[in-house]
Backbone atoms as SQL, in Angstrom:
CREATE TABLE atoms (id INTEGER PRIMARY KEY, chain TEXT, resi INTEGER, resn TEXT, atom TEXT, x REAL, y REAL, z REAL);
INSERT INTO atoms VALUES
  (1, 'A', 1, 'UNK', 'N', 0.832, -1.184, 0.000),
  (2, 'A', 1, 'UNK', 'CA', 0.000, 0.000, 0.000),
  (3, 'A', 1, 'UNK', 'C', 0.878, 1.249, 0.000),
  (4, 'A', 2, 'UNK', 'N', 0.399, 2.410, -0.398),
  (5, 'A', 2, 'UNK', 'CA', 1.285, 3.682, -0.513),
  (6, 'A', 2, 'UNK', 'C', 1.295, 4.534, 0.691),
  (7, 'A', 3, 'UNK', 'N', 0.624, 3.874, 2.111),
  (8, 'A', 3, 'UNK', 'CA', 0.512, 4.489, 2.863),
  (9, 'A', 3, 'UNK', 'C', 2.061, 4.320, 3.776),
  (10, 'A', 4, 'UNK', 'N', 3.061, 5.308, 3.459),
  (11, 'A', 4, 'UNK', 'CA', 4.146, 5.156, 3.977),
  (12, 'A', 4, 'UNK', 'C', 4.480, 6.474, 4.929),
  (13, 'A', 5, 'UNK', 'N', 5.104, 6.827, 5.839),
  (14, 'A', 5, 'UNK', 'CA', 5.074, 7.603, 6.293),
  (15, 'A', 5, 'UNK', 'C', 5.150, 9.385, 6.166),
  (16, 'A', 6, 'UNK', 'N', 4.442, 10.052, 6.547),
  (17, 'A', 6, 'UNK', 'CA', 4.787, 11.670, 5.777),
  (18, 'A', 6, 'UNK', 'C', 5.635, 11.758, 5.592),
  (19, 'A', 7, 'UNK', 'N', 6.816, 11.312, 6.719),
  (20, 'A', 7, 'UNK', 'CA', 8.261, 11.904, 6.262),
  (21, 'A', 7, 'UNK', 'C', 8.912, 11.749, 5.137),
  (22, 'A', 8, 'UNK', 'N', 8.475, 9.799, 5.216),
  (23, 'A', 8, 'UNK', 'CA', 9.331, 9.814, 3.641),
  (24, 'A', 8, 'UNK', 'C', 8.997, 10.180, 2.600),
  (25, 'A', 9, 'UNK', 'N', 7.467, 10.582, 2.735),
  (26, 'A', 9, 'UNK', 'CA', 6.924, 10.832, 1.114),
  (27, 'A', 9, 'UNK', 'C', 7.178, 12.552, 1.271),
  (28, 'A', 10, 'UNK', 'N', 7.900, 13.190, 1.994),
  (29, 'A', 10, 'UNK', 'CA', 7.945, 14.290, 1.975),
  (30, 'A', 10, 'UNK', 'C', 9.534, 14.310, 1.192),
  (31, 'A', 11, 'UNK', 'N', 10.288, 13.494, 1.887),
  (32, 'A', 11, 'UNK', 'CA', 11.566, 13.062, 0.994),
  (33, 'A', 11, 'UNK', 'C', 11.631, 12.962, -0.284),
  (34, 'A', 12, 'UNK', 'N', 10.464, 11.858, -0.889),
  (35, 'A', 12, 'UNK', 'CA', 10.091, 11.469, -1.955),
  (36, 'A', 12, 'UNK', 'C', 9.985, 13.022, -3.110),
  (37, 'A', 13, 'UNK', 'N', 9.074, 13.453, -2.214),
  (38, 'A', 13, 'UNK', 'CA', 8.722, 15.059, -3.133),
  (39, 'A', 13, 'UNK', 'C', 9.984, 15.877, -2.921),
  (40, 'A', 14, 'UNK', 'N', 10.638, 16.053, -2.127),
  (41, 'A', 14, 'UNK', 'CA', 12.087, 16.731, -2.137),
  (42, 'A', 14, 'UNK', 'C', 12.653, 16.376, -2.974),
  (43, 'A', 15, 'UNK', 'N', 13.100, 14.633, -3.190),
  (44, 'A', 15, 'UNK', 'CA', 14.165, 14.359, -4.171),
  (45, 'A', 15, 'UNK', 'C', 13.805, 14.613, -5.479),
  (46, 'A', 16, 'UNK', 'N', 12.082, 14.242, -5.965),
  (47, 'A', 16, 'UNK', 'CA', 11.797, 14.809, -6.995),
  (48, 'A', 16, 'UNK', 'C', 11.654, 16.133, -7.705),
  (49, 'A', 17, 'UNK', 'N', 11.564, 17.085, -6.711),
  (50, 'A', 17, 'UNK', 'CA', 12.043, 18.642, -7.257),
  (51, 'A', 17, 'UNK', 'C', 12.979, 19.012, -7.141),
  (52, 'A', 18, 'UNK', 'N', 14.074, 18.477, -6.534),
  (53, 'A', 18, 'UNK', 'CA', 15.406, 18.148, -6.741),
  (54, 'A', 18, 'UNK', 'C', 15.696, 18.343, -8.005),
  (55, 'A', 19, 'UNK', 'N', 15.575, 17.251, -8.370),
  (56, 'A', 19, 'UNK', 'CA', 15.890, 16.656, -10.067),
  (57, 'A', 19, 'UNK', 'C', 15.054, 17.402, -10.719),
  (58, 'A', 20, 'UNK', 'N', 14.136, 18.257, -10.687),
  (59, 'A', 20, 'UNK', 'CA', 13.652, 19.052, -11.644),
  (60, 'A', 20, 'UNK', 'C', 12.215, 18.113, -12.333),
  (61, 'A', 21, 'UNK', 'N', 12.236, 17.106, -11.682),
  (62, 'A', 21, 'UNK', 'CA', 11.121, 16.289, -12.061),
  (63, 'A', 21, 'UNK', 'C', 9.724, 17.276, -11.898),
  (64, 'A', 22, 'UNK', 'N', 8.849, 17.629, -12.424),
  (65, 'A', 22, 'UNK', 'CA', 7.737, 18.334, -12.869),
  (66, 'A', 22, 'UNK', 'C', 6.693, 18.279, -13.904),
  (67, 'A', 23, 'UNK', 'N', 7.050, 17.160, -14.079),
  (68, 'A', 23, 'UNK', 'CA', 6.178, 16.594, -15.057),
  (69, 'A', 23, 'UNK', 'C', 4.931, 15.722, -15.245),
  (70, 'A', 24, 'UNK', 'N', 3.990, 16.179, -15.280),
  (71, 'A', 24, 'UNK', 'CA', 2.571, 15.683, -15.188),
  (72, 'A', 24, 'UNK', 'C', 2.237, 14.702, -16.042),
  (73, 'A', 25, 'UNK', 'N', 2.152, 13.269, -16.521),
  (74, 'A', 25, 'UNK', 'CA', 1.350, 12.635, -17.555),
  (75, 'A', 25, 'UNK', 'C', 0.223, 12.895, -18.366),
  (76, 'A', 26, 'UNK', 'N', 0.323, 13.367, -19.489),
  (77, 'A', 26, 'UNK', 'CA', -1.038, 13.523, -19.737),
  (78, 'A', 26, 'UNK', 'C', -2.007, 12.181, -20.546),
  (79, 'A', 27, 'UNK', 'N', -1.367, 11.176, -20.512),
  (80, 'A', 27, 'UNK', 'CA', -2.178, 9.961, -20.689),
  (81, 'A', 27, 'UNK', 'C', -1.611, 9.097, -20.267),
  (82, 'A', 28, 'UNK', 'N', -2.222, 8.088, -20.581),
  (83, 'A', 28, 'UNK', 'CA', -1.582, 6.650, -19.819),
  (84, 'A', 28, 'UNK', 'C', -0.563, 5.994, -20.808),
  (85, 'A', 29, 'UNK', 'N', -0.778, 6.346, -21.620),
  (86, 'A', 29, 'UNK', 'CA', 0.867, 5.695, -22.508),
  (87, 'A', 29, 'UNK', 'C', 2.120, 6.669, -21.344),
  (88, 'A', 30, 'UNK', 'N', 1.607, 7.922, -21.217),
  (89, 'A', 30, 'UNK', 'CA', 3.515, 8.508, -20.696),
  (90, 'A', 30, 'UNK', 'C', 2.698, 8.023, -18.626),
  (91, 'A', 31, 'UNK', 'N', 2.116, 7.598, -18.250),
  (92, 'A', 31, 'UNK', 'CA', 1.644, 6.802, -17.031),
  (93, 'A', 31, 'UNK', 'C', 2.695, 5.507, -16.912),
  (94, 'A', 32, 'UNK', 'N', 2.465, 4.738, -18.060),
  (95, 'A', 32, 'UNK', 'CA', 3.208, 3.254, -18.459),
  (96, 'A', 32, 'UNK', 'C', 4.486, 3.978, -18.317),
  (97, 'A', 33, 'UNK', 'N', 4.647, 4.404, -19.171),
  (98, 'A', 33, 'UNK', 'CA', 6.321, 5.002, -19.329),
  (99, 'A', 33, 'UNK', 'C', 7.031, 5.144, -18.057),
  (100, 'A', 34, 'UNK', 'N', 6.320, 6.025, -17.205),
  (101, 'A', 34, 'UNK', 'CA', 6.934, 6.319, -16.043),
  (102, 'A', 34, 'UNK', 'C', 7.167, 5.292, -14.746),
  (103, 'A', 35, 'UNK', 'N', 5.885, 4.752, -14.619),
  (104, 'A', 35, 'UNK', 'CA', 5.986, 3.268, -14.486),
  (105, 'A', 35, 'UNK', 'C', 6.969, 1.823, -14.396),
  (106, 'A', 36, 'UNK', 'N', 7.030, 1.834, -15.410),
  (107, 'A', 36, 'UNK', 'CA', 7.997, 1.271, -16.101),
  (108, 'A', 36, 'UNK', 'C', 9.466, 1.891, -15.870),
  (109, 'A', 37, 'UNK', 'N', 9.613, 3.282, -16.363),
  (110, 'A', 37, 'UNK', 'CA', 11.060, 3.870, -15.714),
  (111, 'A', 37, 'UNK', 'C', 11.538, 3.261, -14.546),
  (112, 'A', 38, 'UNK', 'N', 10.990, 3.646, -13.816),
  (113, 'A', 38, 'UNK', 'CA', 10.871, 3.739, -12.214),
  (114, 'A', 38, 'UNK', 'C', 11.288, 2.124, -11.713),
  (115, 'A', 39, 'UNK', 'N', 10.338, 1.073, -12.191),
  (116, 'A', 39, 'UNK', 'CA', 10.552, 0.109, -12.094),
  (117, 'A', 39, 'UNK', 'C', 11.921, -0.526, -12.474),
  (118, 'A', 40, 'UNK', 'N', 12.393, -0.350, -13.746),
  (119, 'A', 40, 'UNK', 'CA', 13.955, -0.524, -14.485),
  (120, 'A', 40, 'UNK', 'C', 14.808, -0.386, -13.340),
  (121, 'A', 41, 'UNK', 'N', 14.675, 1.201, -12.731),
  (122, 'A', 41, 'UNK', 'CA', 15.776, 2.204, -11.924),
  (123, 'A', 41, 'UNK', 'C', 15.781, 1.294, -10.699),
  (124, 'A', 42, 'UNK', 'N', 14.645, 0.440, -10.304),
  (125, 'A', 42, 'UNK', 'CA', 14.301, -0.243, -9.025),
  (126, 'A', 42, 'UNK', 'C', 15.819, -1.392, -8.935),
  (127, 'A', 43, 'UNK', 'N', 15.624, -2.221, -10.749),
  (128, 'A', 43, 'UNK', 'CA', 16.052, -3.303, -10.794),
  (129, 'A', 43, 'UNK', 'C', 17.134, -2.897, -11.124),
  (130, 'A', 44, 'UNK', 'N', 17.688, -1.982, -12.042),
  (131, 'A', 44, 'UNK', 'CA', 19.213, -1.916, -11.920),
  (132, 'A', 44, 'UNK', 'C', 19.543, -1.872, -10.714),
  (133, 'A', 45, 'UNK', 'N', 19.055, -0.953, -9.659),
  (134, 'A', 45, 'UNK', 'CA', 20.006, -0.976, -8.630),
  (135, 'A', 45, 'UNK', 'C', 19.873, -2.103, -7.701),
  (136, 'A', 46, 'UNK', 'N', 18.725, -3.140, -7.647),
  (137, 'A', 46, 'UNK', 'CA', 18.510, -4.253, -6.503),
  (138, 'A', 46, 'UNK', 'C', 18.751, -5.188, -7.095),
  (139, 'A', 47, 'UNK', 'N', 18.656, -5.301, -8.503),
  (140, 'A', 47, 'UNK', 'CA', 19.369, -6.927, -9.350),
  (141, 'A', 47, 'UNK', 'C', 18.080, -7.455, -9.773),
  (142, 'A', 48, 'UNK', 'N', 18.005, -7.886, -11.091),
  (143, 'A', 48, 'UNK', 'CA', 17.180, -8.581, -11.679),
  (144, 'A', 48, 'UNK', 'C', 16.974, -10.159, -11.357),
  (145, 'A', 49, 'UNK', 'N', 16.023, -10.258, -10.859),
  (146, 'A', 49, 'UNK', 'CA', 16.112, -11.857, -9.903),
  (147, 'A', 49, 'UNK', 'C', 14.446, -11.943, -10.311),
  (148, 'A', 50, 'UNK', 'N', 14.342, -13.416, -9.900),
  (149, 'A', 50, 'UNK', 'CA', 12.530, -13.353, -9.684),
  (150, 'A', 50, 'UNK', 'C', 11.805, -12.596, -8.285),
  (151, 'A', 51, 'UNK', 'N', 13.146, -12.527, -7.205),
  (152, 'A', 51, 'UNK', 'CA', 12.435, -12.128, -6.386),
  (153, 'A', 51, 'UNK', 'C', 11.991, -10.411, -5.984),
  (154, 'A', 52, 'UNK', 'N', 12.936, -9.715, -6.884),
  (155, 'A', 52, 'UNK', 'CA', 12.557, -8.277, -7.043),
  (156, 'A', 52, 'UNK', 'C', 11.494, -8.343, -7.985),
  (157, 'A', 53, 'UNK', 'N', 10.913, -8.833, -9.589),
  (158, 'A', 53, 'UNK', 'CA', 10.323, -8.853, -10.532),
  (159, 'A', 53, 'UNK', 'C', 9.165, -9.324, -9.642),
  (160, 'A', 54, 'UNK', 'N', 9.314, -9.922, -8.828),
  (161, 'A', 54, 'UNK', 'CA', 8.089, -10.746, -8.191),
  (162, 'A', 54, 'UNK', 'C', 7.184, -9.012, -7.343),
  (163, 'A', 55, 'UNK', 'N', 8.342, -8.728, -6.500),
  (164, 'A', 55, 'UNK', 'CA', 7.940, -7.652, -5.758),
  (165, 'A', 55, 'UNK', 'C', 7.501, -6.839, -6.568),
  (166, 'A', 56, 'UNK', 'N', 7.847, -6.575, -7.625),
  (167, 'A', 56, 'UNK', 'CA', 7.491, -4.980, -8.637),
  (168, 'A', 56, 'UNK', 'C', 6.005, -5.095, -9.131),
  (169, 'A', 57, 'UNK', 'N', 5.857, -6.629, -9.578),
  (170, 'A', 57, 'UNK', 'CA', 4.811, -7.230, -10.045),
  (171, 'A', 57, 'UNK', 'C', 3.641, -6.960, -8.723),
  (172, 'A', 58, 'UNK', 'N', 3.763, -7.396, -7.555),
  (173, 'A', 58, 'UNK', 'CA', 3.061, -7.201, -6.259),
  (174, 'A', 58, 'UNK', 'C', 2.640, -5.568, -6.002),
  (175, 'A', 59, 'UNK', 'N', 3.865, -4.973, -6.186),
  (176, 'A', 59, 'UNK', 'CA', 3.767, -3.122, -6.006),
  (177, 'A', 59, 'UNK', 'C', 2.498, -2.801, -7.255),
  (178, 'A', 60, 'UNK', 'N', 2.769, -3.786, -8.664),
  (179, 'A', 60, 'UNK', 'CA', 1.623, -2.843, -9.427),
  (180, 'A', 60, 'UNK', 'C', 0.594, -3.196, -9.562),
  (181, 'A', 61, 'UNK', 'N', -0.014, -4.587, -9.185),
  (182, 'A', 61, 'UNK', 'CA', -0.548, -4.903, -8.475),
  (183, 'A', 61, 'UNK', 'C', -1.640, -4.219, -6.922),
  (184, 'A', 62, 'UNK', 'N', -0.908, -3.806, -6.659),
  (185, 'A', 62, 'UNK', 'CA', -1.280, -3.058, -5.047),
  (186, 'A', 62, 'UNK', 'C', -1.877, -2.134, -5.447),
  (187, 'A', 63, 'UNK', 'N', -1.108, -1.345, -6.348),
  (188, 'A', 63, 'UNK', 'CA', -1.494, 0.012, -6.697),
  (189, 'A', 63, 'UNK', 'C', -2.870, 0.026, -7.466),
  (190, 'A', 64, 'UNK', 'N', -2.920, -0.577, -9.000),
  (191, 'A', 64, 'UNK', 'CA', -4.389, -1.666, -9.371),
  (192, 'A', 64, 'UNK', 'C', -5.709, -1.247, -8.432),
  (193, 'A', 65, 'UNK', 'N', -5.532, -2.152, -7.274),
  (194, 'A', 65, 'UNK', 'CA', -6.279, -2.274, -6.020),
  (195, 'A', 65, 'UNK', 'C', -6.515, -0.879, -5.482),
  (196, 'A', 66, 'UNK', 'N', -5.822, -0.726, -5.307),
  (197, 'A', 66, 'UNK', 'CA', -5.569, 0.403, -4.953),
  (198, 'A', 66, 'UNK', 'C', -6.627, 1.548, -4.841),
  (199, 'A', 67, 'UNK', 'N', -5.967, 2.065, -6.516),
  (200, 'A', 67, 'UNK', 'CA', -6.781, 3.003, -7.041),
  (201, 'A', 67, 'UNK', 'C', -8.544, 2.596, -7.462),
  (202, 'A', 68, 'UNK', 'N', -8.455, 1.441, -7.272),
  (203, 'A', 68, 'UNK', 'CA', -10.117, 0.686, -7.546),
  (204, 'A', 68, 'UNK', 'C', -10.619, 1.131, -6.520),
  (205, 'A', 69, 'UNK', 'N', -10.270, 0.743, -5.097),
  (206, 'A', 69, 'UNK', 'CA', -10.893, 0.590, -3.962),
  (207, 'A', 69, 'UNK', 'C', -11.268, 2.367, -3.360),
  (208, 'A', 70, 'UNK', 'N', -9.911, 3.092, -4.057),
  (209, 'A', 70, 'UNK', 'CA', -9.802, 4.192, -3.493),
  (210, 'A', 70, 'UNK', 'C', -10.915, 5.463, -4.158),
  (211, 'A', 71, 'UNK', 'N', -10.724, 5.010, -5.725),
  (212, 'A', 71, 'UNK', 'CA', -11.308, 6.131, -6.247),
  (213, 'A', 71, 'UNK', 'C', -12.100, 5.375, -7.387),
  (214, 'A', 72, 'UNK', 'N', -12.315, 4.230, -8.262),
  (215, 'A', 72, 'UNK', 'CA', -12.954, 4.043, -9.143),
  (216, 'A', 72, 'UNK', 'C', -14.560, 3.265, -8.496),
  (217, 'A', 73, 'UNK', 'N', -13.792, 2.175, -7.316),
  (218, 'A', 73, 'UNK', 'CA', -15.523, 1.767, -6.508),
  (219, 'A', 73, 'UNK', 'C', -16.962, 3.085, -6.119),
  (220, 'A', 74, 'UNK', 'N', -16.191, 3.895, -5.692),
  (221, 'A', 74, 'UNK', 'CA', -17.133, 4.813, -5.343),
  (222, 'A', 74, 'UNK', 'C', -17.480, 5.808, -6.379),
  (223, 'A', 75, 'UNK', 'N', -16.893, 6.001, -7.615),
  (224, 'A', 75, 'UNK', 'CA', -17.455, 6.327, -8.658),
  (225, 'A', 75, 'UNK', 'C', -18.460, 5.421, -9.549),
  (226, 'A', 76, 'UNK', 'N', -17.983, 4.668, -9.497),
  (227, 'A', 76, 'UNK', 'CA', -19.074, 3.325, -9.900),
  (228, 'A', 76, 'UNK', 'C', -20.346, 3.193, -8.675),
  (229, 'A', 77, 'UNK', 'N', -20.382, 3.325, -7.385),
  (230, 'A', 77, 'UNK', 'CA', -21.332, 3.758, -6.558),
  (231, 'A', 77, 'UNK', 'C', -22.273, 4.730, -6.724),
  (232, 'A', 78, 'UNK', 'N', -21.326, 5.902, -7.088),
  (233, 'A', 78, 'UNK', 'CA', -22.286, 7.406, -7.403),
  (234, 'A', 78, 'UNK', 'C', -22.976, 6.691, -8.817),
  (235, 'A', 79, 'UNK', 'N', -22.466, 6.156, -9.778),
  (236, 'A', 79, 'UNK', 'CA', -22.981, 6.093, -11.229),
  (237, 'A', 79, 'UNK', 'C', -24.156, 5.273, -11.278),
  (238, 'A', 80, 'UNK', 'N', -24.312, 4.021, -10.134),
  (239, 'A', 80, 'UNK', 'CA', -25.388, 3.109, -10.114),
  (240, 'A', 80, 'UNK', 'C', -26.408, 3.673, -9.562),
  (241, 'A', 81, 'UNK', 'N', -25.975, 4.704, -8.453),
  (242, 'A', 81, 'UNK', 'CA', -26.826, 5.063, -7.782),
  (243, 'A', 81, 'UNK', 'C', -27.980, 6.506, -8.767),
  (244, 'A', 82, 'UNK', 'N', -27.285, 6.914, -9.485),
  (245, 'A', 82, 'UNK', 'CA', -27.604, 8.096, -10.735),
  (246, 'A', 82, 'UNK', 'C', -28.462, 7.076, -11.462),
  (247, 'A', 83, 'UNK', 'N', -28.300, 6.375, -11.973),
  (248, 'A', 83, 'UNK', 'CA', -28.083, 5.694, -13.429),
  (249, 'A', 83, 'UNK', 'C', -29.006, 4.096, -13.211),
  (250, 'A', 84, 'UNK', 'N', -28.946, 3.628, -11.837),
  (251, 'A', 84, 'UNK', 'CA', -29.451, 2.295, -11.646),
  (252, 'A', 84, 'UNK', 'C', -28.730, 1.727, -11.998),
  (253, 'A', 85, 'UNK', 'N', -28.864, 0.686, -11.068),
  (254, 'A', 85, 'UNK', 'CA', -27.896, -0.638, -11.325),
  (255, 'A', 85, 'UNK', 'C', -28.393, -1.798, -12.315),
  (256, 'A', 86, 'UNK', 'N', -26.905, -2.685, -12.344),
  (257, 'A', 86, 'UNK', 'CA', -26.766, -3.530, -13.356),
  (258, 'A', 86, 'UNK', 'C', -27.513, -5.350, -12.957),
  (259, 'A', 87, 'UNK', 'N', -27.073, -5.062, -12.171),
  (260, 'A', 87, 'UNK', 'CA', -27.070, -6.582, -11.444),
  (261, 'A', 87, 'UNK', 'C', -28.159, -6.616, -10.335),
  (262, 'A', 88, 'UNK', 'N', -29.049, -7.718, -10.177),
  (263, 'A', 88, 'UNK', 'CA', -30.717, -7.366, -9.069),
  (264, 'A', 88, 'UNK', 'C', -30.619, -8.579, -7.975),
  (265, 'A', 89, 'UNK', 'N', -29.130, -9.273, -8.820),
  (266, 'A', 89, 'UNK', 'CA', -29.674, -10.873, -7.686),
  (267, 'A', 89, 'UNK', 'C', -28.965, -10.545, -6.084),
  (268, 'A', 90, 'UNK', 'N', -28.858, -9.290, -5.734),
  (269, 'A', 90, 'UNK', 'CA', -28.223, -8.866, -4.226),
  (270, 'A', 90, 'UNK', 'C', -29.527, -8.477, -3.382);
């Protein structure tokens, strides 16, 4: 889960304006991209094994979940609830 402590994600945002990183995605192809970067930068530096690929796989994964549970379930809530639902056998 991304729930890691303020401090470090305050780190996180330091090191990234650091580097001048400022850059917003504007679709999910440069989403993947970054993604993917990030992931590479993971494995060069921890070693390409099954058991990091395993973890990276788990991290995007998590995230997946994540963002379902966090922000797409309850949009799909508001929409059934607008719109009526799909499914009656509940």
């Amino acid at each position: 889960m991304p729930y890691i402590p303020q401090i470090h994600r305050n780190d996180i945002h330091e090191d990234l304006m650091e580097s001048g990183v400022d850059f917003i995605p504007e679709n999910a192809g440069e989403i993947n991209y970054l993604v993917s970067a990030l992931i590479n930068n993971y494995l060069k530096r921890n070693g390409l094994n099954y058991a990091n690929v395993n973890e990276m796989m788990g991290a995007i994964e998590c995230c997946k979940l994540e963002l379902y549970r966090i922000i797409a379930a309850p949009y799909e809530d508001d929409k059934a609830k607008e719109n009526g639902e799909v499914y009656y056998l509940l």
